[in-house]
C-alpha positions in Angstrom: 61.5 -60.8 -60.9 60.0 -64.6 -61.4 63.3 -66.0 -61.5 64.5 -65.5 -58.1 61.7 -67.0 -56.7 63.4 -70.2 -55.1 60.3 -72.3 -54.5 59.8 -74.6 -58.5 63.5 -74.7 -58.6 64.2 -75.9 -55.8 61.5 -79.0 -55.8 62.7 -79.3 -59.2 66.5 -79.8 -58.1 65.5 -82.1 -54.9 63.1 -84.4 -57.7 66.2 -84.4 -60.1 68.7 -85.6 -56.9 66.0 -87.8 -56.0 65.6 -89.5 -59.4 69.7 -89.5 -59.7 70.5 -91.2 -56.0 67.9 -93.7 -55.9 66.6 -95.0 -59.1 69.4 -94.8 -61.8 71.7 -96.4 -59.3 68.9 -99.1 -58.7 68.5 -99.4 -62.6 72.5 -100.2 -63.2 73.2 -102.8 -60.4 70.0 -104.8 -61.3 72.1 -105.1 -65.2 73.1 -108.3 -65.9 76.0 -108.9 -68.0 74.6 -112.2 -70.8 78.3 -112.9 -71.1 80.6 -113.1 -67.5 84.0 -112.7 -68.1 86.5 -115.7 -68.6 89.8 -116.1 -68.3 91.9 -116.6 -71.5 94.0 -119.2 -69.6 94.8 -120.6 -66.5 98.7 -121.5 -66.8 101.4 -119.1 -65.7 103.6 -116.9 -68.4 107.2 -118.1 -67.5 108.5 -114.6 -68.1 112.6 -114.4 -68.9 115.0 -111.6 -68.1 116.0 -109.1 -70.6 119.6 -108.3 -70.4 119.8 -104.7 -71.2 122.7 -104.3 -73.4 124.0 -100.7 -72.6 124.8 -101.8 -68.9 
C-alpha cells in the first residue's frame, strides 16, 4: 500500500511547517498599516453616578 509509505508526506508536512513558521509570519510583521491609529480625543469623560432607583 503506497499510502503508508511515510517518506513524500512527511517532507511535504516539514516544507508546509516550514513555509507556515518562517515566511508567512515574516510577510505579516513587515505590513504597514497607511493609516496609524489616532485617538478621537484627548480630554477626560467626567463620568456621573447613576443612582439606581430600586435601592
Amino acid at each position: 500500500m503506497p499510502q503508508l509509505n511515510p517518506a513524500p508526506w512527511f517532507a511535504i508536512l516539514l516544507f508546509s511547517w516550514l513555509i507556515f513558521l518562517i515566511i508567512i509570519p515574516t510577510k505579516v510583521l513587515n505590513h504597514v498599516s497607511p493609516h496609524e491609529p489616532t485617538p478621537f480625543s484627548t480630554e477626560e469623560h467626567k463620568t456621573q453616578p447613576w443612582d439606581w432607583p430600586w435601592q
